[in-house]
SEDO-827685 format. One record per atom (N, C-alpha, C, O): residue number from 0; residue in three letters; atom name; z, x, y. Coordinates in nm, 3 decimals. Layout:
BEGIN
n,res,atom,c3,c1,c2
NUM,ala,CA,Z,X,Y
...
% end
This chain:
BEGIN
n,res,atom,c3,c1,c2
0,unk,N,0.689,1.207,-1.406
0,unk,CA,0.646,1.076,-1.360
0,unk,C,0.530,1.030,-1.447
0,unk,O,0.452,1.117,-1.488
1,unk,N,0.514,0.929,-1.471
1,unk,CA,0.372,0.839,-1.577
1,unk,C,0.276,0.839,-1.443
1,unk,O,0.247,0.730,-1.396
2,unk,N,0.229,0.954,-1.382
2,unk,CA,0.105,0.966,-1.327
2,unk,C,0.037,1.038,-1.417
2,unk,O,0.091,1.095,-1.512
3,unk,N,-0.114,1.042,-1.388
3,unk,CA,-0.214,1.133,-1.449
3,unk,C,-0.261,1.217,-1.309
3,unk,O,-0.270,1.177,-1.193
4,unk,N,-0.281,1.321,-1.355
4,unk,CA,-0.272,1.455,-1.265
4,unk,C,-0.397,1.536,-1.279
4,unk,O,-0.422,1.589,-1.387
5,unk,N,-0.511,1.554,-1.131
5,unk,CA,-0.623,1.636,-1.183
5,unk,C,-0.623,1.687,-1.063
5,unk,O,-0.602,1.627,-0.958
6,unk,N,-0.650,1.810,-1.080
6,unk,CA,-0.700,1.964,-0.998
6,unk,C,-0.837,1.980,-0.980
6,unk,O,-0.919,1.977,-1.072
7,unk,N,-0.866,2.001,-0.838
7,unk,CA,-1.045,2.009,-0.840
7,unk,C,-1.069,2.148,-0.880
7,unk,O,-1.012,2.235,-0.813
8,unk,N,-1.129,2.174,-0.959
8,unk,CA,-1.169,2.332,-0.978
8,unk,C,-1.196,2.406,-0.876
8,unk,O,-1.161,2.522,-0.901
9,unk,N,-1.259,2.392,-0.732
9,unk,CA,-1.277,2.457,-0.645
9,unk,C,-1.181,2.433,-0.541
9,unk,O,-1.134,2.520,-0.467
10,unk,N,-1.157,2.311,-0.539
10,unk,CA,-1.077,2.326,-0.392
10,unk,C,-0.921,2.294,-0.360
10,unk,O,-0.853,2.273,-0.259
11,unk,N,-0.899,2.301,-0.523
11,unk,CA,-0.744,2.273,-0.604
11,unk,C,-0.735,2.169,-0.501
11,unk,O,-0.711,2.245,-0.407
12,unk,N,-0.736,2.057,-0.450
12,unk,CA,-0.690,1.946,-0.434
12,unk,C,-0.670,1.863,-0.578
12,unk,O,-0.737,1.854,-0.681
13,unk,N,-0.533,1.803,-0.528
13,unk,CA,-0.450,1.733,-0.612
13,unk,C,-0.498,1.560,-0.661
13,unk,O,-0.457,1.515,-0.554
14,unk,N,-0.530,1.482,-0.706
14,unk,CA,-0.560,1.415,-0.734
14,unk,C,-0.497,1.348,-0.802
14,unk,O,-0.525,1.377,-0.919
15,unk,N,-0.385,1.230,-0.795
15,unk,CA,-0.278,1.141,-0.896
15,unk,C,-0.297,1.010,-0.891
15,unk,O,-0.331,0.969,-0.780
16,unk,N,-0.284,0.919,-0.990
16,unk,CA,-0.222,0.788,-0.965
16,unk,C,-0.176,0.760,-1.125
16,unk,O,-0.209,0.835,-1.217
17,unk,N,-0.089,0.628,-1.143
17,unk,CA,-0.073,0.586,-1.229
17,unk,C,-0.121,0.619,-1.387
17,unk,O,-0.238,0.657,-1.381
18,unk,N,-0.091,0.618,-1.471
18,unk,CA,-0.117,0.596,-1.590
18,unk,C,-0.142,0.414,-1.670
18,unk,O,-0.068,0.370,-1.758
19,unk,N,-0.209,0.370,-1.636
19,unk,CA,-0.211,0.252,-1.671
19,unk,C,-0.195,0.183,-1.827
19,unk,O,-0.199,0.068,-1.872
20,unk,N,-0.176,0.315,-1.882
20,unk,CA,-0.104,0.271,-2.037
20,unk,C,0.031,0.285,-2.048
20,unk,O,0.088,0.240,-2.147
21,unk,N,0.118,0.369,-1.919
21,unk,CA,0.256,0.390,-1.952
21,unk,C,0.284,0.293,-1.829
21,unk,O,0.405,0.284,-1.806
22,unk,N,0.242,0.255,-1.786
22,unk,CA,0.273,0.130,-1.621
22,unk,C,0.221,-0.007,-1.657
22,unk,O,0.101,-0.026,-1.675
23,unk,N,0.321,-0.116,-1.670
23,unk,CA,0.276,-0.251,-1.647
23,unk,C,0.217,-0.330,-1.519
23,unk,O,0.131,-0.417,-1.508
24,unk,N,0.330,-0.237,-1.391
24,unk,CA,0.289,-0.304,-1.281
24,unk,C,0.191,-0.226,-1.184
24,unk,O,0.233,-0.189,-1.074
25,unk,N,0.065,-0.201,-1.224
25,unk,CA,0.001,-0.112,-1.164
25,unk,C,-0.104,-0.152,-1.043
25,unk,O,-0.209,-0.204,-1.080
26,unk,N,-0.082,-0.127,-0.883
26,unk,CA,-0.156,-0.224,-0.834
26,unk,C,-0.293,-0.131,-0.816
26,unk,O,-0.303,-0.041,-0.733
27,unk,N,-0.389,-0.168,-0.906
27,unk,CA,-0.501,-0.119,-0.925
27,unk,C,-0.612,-0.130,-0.735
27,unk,O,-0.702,-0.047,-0.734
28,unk,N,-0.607,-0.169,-0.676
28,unk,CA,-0.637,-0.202,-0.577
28,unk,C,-0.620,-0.035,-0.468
28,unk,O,-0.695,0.049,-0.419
29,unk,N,-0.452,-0.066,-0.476
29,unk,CA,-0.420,0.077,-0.429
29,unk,C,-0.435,0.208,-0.457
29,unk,O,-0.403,0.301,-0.382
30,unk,N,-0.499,0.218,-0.605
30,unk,CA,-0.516,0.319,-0.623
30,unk,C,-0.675,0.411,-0.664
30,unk,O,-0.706,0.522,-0.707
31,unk,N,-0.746,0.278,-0.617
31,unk,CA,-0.904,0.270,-0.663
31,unk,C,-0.972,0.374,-0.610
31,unk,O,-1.072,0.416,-0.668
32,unk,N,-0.934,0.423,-0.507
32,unk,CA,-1.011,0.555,-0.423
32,unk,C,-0.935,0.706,-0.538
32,unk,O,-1.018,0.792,-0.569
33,unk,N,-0.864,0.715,-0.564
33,unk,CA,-0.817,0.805,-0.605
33,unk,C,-0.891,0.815,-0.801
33,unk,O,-0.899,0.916,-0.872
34,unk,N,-0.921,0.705,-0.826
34,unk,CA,-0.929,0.649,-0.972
34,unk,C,-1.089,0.711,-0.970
34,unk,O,-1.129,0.792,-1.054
35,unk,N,-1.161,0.665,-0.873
35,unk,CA,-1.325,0.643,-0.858
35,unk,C,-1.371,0.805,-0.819
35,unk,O,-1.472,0.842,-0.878
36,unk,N,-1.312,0.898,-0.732
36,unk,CA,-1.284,0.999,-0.714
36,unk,C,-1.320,1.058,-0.855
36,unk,O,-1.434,1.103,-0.870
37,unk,N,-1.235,1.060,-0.955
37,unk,CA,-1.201,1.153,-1.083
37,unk,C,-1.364,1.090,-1.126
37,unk,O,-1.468,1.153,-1.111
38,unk,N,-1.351,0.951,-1.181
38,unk,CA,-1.443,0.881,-1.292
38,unk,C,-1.608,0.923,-1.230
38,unk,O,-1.708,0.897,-1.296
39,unk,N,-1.613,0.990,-1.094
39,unk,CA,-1.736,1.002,-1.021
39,unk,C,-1.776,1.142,-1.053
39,unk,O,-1.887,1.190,-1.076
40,unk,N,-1.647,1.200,-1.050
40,unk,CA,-1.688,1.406,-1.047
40,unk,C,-1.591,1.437,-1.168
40,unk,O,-1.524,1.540,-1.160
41,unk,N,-1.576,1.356,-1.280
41,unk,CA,-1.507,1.374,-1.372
41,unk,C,-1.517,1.571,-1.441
41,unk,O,-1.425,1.632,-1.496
42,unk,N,-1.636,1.614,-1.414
42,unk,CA,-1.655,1.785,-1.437
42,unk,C,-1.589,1.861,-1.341
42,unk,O,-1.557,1.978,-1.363
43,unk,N,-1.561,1.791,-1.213
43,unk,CA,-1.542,1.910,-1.133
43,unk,C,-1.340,1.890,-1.106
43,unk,O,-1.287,1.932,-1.003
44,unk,N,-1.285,1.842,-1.183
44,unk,CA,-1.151,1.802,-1.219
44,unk,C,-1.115,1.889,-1.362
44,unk,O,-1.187,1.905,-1.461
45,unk,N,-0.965,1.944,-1.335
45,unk,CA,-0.926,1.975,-1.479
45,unk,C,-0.807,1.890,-1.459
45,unk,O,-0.748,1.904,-1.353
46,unk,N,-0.746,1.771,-1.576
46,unk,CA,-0.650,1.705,-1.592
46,unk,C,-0.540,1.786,-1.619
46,unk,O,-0.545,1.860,-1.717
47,unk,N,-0.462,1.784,-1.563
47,unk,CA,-0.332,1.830,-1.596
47,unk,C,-0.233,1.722,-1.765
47,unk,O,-0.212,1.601,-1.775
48,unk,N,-0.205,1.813,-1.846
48,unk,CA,-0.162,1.734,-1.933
48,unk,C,0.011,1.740,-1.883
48,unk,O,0.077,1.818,-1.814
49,unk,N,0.043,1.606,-1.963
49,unk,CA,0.214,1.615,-1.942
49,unk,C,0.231,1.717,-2.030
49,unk,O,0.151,1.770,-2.107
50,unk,N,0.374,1.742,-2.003
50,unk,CA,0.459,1.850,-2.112
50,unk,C,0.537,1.731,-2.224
50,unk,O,0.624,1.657,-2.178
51,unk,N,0.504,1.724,-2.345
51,unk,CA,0.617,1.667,-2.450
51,unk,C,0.734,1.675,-2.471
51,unk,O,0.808,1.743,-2.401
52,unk,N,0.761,1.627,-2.544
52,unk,CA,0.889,1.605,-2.535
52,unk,C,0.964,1.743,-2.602
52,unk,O,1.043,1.827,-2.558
53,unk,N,0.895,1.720,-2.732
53,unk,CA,0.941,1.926,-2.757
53,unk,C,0.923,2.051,-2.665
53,unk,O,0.945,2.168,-2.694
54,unk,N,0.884,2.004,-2.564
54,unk,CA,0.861,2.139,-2.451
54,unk,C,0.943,2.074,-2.363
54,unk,O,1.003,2.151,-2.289
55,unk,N,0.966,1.961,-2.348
55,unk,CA,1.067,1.984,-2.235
55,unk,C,1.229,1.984,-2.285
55,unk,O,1.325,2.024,-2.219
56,unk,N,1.232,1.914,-2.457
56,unk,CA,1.357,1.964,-2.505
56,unk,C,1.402,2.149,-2.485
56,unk,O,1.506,2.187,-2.431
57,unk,N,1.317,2.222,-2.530
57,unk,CA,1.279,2.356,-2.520
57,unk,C,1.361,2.394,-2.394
57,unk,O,1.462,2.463,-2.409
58,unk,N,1.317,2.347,-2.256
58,unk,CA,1.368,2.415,-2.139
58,unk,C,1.492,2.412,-2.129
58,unk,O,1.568,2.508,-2.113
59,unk,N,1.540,2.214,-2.143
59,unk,CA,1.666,2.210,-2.159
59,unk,C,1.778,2.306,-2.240
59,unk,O,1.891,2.333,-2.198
60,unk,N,1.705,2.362,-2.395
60,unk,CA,1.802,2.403,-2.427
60,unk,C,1.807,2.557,-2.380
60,unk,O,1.913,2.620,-2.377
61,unk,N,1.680,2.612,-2.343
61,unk,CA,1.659,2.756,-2.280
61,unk,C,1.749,2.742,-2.142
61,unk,O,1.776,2.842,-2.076
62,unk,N,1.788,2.629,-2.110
62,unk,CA,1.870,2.678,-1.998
62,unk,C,2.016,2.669,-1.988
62,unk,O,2.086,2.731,-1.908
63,unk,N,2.068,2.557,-2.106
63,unk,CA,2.187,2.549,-2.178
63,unk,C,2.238,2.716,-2.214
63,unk,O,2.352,2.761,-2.202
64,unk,N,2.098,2.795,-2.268
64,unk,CA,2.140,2.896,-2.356
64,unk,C,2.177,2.998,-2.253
64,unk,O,2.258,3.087,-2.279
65,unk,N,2.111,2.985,-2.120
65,unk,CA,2.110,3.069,-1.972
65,unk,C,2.215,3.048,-1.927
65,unk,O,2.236,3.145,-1.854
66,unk,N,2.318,2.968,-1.919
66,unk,CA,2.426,2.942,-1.843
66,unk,C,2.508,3.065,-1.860
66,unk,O,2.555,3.093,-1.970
67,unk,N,2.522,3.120,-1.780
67,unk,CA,2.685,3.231,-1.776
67,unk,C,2.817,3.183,-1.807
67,unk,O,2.892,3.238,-1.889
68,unk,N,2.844,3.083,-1.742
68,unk,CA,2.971,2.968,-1.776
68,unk,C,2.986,2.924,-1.904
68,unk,O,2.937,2.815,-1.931
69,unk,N,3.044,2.986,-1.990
69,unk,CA,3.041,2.938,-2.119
69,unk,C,3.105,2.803,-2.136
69,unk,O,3.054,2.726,-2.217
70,unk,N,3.207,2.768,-2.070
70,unk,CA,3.238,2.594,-2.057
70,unk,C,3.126,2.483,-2.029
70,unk,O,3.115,2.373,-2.084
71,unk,N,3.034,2.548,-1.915
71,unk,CA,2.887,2.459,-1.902
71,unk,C,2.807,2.465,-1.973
71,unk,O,2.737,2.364,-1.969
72,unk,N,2.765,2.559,-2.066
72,unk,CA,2.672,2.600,-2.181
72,unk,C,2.710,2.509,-2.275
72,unk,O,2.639,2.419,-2.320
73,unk,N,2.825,2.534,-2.304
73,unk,CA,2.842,2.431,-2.465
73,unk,C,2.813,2.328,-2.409
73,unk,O,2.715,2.267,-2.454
74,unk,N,2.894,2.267,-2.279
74,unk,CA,2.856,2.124,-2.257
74,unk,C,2.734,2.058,-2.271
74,unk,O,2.707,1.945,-2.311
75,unk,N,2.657,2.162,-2.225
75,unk,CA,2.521,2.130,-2.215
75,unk,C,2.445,2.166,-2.331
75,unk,O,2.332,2.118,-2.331
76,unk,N,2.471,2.225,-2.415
76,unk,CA,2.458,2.220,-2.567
76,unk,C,2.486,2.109,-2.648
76,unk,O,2.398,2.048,-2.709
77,unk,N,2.634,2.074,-2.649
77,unk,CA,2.651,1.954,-2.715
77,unk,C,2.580,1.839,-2.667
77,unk,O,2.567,1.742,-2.741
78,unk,N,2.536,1.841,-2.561
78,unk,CA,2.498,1.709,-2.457
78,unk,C,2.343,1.698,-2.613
78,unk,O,2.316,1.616,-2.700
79,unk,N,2.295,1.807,-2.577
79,unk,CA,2.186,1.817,-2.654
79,unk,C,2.171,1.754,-2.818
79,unk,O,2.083,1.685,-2.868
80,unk,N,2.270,1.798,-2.862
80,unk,CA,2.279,1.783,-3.039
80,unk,C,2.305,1.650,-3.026
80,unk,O,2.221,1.593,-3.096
81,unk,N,2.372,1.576,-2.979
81,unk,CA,2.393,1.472,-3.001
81,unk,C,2.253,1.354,-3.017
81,unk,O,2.141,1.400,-2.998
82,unk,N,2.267,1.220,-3.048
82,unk,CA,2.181,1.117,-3.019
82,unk,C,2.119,1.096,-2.862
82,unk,O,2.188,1.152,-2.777
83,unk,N,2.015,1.034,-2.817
83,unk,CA,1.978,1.067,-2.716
83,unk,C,2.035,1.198,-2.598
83,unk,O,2.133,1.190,-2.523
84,unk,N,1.942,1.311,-2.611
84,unk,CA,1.972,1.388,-2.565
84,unk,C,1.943,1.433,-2.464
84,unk,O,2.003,1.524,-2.405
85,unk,N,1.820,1.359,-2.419
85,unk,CA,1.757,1.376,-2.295
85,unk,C,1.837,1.298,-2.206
85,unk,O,1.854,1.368,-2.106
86,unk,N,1.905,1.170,-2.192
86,unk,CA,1.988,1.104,-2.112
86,unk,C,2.108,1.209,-2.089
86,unk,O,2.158,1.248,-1.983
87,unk,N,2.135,1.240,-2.215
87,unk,CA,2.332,1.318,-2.188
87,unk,C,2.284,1.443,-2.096
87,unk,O,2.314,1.475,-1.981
88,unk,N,2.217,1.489,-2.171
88,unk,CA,2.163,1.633,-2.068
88,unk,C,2.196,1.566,-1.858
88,unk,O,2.261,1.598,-1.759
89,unk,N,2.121,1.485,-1.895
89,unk,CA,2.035,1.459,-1.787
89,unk,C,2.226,1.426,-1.679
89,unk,O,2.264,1.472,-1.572
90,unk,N,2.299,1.323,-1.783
90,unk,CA,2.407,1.243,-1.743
90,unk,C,2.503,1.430,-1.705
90,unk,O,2.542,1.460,-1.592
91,unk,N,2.518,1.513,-1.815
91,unk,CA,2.630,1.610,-1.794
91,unk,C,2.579,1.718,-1.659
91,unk,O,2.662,1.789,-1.603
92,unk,N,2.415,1.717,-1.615
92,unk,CA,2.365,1.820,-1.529
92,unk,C,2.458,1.745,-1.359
92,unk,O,2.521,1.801,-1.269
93,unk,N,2.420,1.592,-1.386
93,unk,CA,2.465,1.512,-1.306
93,unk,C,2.579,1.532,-1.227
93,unk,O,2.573,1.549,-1.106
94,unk,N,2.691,1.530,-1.297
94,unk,CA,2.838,1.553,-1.339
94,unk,C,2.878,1.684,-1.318
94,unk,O,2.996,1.691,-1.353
95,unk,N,2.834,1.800,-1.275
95,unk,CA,2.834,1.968,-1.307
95,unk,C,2.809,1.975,-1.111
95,unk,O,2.733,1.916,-1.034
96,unk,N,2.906,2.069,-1.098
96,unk,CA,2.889,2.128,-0.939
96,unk,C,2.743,2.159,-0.887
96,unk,O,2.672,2.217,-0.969
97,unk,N,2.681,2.127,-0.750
97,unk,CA,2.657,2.092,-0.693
97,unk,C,2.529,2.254,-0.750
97,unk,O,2.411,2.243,-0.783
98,unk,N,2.598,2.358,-0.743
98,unk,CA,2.530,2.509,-0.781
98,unk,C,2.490,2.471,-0.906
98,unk,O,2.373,2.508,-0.910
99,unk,N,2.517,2.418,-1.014
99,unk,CA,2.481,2.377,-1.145
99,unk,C,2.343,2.323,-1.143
99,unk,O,2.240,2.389,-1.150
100,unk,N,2.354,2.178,-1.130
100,unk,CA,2.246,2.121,-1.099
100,unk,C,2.126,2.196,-1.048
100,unk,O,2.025,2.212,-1.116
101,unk,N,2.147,2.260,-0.867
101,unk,CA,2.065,2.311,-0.771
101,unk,C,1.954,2.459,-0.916
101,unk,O,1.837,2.497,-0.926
102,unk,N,2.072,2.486,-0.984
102,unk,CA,1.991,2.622,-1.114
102,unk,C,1.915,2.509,-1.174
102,unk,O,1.797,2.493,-1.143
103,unk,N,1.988,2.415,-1.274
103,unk,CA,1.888,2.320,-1.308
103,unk,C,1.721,2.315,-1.288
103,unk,O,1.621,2.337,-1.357
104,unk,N,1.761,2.258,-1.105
104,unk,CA,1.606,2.180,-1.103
104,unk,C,1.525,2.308,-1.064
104,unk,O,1.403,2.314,-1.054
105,unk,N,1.621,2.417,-1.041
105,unk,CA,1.494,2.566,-0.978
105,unk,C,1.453,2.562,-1.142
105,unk,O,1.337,2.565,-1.184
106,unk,N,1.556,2.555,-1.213
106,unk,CA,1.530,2.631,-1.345
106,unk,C,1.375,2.561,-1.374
106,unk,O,1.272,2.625,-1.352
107,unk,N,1.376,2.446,-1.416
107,unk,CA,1.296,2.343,-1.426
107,unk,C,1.162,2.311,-1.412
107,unk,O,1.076,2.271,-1.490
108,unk,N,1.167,2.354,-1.226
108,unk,CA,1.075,2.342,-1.192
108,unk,C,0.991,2.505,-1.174
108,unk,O,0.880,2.521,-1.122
109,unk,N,1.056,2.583,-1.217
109,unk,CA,0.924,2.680,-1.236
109,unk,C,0.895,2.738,-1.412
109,unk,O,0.820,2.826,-1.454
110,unk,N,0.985,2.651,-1.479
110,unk,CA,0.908,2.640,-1.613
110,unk,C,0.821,2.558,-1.619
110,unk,O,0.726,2.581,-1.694
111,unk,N,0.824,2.402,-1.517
111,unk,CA,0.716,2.316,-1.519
111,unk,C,0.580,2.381,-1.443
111,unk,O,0.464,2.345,-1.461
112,unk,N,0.641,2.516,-1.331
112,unk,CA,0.516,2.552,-1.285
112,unk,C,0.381,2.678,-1.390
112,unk,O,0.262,2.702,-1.374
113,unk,N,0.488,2.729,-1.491
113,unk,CA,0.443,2.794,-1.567
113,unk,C,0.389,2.716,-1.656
113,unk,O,0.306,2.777,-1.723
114,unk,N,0.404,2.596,-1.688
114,unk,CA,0.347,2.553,-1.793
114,unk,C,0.222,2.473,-1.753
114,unk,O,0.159,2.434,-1.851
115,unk,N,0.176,2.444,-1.649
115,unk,CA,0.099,2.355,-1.519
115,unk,C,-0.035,2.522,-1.554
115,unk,O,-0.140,2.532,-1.618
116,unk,N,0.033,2.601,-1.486
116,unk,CA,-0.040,2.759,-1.442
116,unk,C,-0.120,2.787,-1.579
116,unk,O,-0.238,2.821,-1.578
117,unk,N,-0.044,2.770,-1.699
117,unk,CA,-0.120,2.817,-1.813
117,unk,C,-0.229,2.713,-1.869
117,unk,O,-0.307,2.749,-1.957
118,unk,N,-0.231,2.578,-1.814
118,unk,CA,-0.338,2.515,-1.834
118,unk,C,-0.465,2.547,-1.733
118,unk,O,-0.586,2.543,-1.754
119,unk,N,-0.404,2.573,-1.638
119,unk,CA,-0.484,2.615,-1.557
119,unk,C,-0.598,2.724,-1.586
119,unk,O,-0.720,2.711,-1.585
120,unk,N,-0.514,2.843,-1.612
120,unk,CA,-0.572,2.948,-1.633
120,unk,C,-0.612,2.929,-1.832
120,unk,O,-0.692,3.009,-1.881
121,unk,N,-0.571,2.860,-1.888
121,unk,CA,-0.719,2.859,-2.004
121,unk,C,-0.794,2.761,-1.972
121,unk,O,-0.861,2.730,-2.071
122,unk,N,-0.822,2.684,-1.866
122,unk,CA,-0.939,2.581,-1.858
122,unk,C,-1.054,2.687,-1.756
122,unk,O,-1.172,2.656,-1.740
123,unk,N,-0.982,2.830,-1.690
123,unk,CA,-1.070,2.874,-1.626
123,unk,C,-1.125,3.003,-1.683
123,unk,O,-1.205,3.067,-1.613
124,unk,N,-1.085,3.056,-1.823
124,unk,CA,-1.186,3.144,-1.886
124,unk,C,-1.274,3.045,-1.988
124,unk,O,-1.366,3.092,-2.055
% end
Protein backbone atom coordinates (compact mmCIF):
# COMPACT_ATOMS: atom_id res chain seq x y z
CA UNK A 1 0.00 0.00 0.00
CA UNK A 2 1.52 3.89 -0.64
CA UNK A 3 1.36 4.29 3.21
CA UNK A 4 4.43 5.33 5.19
CA UNK A 5 4.94 3.04 8.12
CA UNK A 6 6.67 3.86 11.66
CA UNK A 7 7.28 1.64 14.75
CA UNK A 8 7.72 3.31 18.16
CA UNK A 9 10.92 1.94 19.46
CA UNK A 10 9.48 1.20 22.81
CA UNK A 11 6.09 0.47 22.57
CA UNK A 12 6.07 -0.98 18.86
CA UNK A 13 2.89 0.82 18.19
CA UNK A 14 2.17 1.11 14.60
CA UNK A 15 1.88 4.38 13.17
CA UNK A 16 0.56 4.82 9.15
CA UNK A 17 -0.97 7.18 6.84
CA UNK A 18 -0.62 8.12 3.34
CA UNK A 19 2.34 8.90 1.37
CA UNK A 20 1.55 12.19 -0.02
CA UNK A 21 3.98 11.93 -2.96
CA UNK A 22 2.50 8.57 -4.22
CA UNK A 23 -1.41 9.86 -3.33
CA UNK A 24 -3.20 12.70 -5.15
CA UNK A 25 -6.29 12.43 -3.14
CA UNK A 26 -5.01 12.71 0.28
CA UNK A 27 -7.45 14.04 2.90
CA UNK A 28 -4.83 15.66 4.99
CA UNK A 29 -7.34 16.62 7.72
CA UNK A 30 -7.89 12.90 8.46
CA UNK A 31 -4.79 12.04 8.88
CA UNK A 32 -3.17 14.99 10.90
CA UNK A 33 -3.09 13.21 14.34
CA UNK A 34 -1.20 10.38 13.01
CA UNK A 35 1.22 12.84 10.72
CA UNK A 36 1.93 15.29 13.97
CA UNK A 37 2.50 12.16 16.15
CA UNK A 38 5.76 11.06 13.93
CA UNK A 39 6.91 14.98 12.98
CA UNK A 40 6.67 15.57 17.11
CA UNK A 41 8.76 12.31 18.37
CA UNK A 42 10.32 11.87 15.00
CA UNK A 43 13.53 9.89 17.31
CA UNK A 44 11.42 7.75 19.05
CA UNK A 45 9.93 6.14 15.54
CA UNK A 46 11.88 3.79 13.18
CA UNK A 47 10.23 4.17 9.53
CA UNK A 48 9.62 1.17 8.00
CA UNK A 49 10.98 1.30 4.36
CA UNK A 50 8.92 -0.25 1.38
CA UNK A 51 10.43 -3.32 -0.26
CA UNK A 52 11.39 -2.47 -4.21
CA UNK A 53 10.62 -3.66 -6.76
CA UNK A 54 13.74 -6.03 -7.12
CA UNK A 55 12.85 -7.56 -3.75
CA UNK A 56 9.59 -8.10 -4.36
CA UNK A 57 10.36 -9.41 -8.02
CA UNK A 58 12.81 -11.79 -5.93
CA UNK A 59 9.88 -13.41 -3.83
CA UNK A 60 7.77 -13.80 -6.75
CA UNK A 61 10.24 -15.70 -8.49
CA UNK A 62 11.53 -17.62 -5.12
CA UNK A 63 8.14 -18.86 -5.02
CA UNK A 64 7.55 -19.69 -8.75
CA UNK A 65 10.88 -21.67 -8.09
CA UNK A 66 8.99 -23.37 -4.71
CA UNK A 67 6.08 -24.68 -6.46
CA UNK A 68 6.03 -28.63 -6.45
CA UNK A 69 3.52 -28.54 -9.42
CA UNK A 70 5.68 -28.24 -12.17
CA UNK A 71 2.63 -27.07 -14.52
CA UNK A 72 2.18 -24.02 -11.86
CA UNK A 73 5.88 -23.23 -11.66
CA UNK A 74 6.47 -22.64 -15.28
CA UNK A 75 3.26 -20.78 -15.36
CA UNK A 76 4.32 -18.70 -12.92
CA UNK A 77 7.71 -18.41 -14.37
CA UNK A 78 6.67 -17.47 -17.70
CA UNK A 79 4.07 -15.05 -16.13
CA UNK A 80 7.37 -13.51 -14.92
CA UNK A 81 9.73 -13.26 -18.10
CA UNK A 82 7.38 -11.76 -19.93
CA UNK A 83 6.54 -7.71 -20.21
CA UNK A 84 4.81 -6.49 -17.20
CA UNK A 85 5.36 -9.07 -14.82
CA UNK A 86 4.12 -8.00 -11.78
CA UNK A 87 0.40 -7.79 -13.27
CA UNK A 88 0.69 -11.49 -15.03
CA UNK A 89 2.10 -12.92 -11.83
CA UNK A 90 -0.41 -11.24 -9.97
CA UNK A 91 -3.36 -12.14 -13.00
CA UNK A 92 -1.98 -16.22 -13.18
CA UNK A 93 -1.83 -16.47 -8.90
CA UNK A 94 -5.51 -15.19 -9.44
CA UNK A 95 -6.55 -17.88 -11.86
CA UNK A 96 -4.63 -20.98 -9.86
CA UNK A 97 -6.81 -23.10 -7.18
CA UNK A 98 -7.92 -21.71 -4.28
CA UNK A 99 -4.59 -23.83 -2.23
CA UNK A 100 -2.32 -21.96 -4.80
CA UNK A 101 -3.05 -18.60 -4.10
CA UNK A 102 -3.81 -19.34 -0.04
CA UNK A 103 0.68 -20.63 -0.41
CA UNK A 104 1.01 -17.40 -2.28
CA UNK A 105 -0.13 -14.85 0.23
CA UNK A 106 1.38 -17.18 3.40
CA UNK A 107 4.34 -17.31 1.11
CA UNK A 108 4.41 -13.52 0.85
CA UNK A 109 3.53 -12.45 3.76
CA UNK A 110 6.21 -13.90 5.90
CA UNK A 111 8.92 -12.90 3.43
CA UNK A 112 7.31 -9.39 3.86
CA UNK A 113 7.57 -10.20 7.65
CA UNK A 114 11.24 -11.08 7.37
CA UNK A 115 12.09 -8.31 5.51
CA UNK A 116 10.00 -5.65 7.99
CA UNK A 117 12.07 -7.86 11.11
CA UNK A 118 15.49 -7.18 9.51
CA UNK A 119 14.97 -3.49 9.47
CA UNK A 120 13.99 -3.71 12.60
CA UNK A 121 16.64 -5.49 14.12
CA UNK A 122 19.58 -3.29 12.31
CA UNK A 123 17.92 -0.01 13.46
CA UNK A 124 18.21 -1.69 17.03
CA UNK A 125 22.04 -2.53 17.27
Amino acid sequence: MQMKCFVHKQTLELVSFPDELLLDDVDEDAWQEEVLKIKSHEDDYIEIQRMNSTESFKIMEDFANSVKDNWVSSRLREALEGKKPFAHFSHCIHNMPDYHKKAWFSFKQERMAKFIQEQLNFESS
